[in-house]
Each structure stands twice: as C-alpha cells, then as structure tokens.
C-alpha positions as CSV (number, residue, x, y, z in Angstrom):
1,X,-5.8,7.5,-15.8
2,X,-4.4,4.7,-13.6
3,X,-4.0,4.4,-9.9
4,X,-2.3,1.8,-8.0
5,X,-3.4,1.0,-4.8
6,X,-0.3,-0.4,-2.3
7,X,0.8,-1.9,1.0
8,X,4.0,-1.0,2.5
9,X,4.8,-2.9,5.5
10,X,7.4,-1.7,8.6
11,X,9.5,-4.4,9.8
12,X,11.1,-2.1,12.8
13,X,7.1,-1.7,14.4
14,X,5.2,-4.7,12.4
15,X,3.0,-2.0,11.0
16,X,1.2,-2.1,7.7
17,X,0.4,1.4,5.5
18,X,-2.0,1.1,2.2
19,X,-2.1,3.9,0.2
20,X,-3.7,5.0,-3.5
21,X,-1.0,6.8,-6.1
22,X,-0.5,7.3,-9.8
23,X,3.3,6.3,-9.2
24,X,4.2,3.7,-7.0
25,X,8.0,3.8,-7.1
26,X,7.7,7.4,-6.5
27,X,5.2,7.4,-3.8
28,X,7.7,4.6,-2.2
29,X,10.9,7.1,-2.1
30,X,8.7,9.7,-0.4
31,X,7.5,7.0,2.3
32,X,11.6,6.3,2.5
33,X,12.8,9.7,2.6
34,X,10.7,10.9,5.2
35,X,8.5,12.9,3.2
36,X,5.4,11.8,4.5
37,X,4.4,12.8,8.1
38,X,2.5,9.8,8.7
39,X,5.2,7.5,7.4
40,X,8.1,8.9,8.3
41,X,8.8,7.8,11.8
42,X,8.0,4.0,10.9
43,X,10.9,3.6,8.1
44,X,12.0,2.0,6.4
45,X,9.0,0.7,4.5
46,X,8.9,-2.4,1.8
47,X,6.4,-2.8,-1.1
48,X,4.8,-6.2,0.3
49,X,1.7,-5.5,-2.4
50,X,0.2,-3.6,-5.0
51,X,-2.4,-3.7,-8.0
52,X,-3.4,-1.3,-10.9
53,X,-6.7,-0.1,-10.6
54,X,-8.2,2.1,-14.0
55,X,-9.3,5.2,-12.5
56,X,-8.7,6.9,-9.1
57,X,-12.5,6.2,-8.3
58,X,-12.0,2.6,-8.2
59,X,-8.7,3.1,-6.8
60,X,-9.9,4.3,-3.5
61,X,-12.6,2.3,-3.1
62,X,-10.0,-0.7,-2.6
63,X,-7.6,1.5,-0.5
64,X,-10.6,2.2,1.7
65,X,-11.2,-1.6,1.9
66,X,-7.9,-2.8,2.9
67,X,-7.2,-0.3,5.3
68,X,-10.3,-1.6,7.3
69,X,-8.7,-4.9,7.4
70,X,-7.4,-6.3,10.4
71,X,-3.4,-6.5,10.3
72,X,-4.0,-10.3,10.1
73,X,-6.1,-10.1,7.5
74,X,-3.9,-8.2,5.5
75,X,-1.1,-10.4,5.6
76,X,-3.9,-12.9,4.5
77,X,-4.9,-10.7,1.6
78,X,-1.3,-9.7,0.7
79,X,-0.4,-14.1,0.9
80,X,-3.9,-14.5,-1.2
81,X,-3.1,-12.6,-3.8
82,X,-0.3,-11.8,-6.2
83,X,0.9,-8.7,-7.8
84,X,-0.3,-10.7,-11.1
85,X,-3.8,-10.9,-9.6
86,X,-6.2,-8.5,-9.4
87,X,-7.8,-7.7,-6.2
C-alpha cells in the first residue's frame, strides 16, 4: 500500500515537521485542528512538500532521512525537488 512521506512548515515559529501517512490531506487537517500533540501548538501548518513512496517500509526510511536534515537543508531539499520528482 502507499505511503507519502511530507513536510509541513510553520510560518508563526519558522519550524519545519516531516511526517509518513497513508493520507496526506487527512493527516494535514489533524496537524490543523489540533489533533496532534506535537503539532498543535505550532499551527497553522502548510504542505511545503510531499512524495509517494510504495510501501510504508520505504516510506520511513525517507521520513527518517529528512528529519535529520538541518532546517537549511530542508528548505534546500524542499527547493531541489518538486512534488513531480521523486526523492
């Protein structure tokens, strides 16, 4: 099955979040309801990237990635690629 791995980005604190789901637009509205413990004192958030990955394996392996990145190299990343790239 599918996973998307995503950034969401917090203008408010200039904070990026990257994250793994099976629905993206979903997982979005729970970041922007407060739903999410993490999250929710950092909204709103934006979809600045994503990509589909095939399985949830793969998935995390990239989520696992980018969250190591520096917040400069993220914005790098997010500037390198498009969401009609693959990452």
């Amino acid at each position: 099955m599918n996973c998307f791995v995503y950034i969401l980005y917090s203008k408010s604190v200039d904070l990026f979040y990257v994250g793994a789901t099976h629905d993206v637009n979903k997982r979005l509205q729970r970041h922007n309801t407060g739903l999410e413990n993490f999250t929710k004192k950092y909204m709103p958030w934006e979809l600045v990237w994503f990509t589909k990955k095939p399985n949830k394996a793969e998935a995390f392996k990239l989520e696992k990635k980018l969250k190591n990145l520096s917040k400069s190299r993220k914005r790098e990343f997010i500037k390198k690629y498009s969401n009609d790239d693959e990452a």
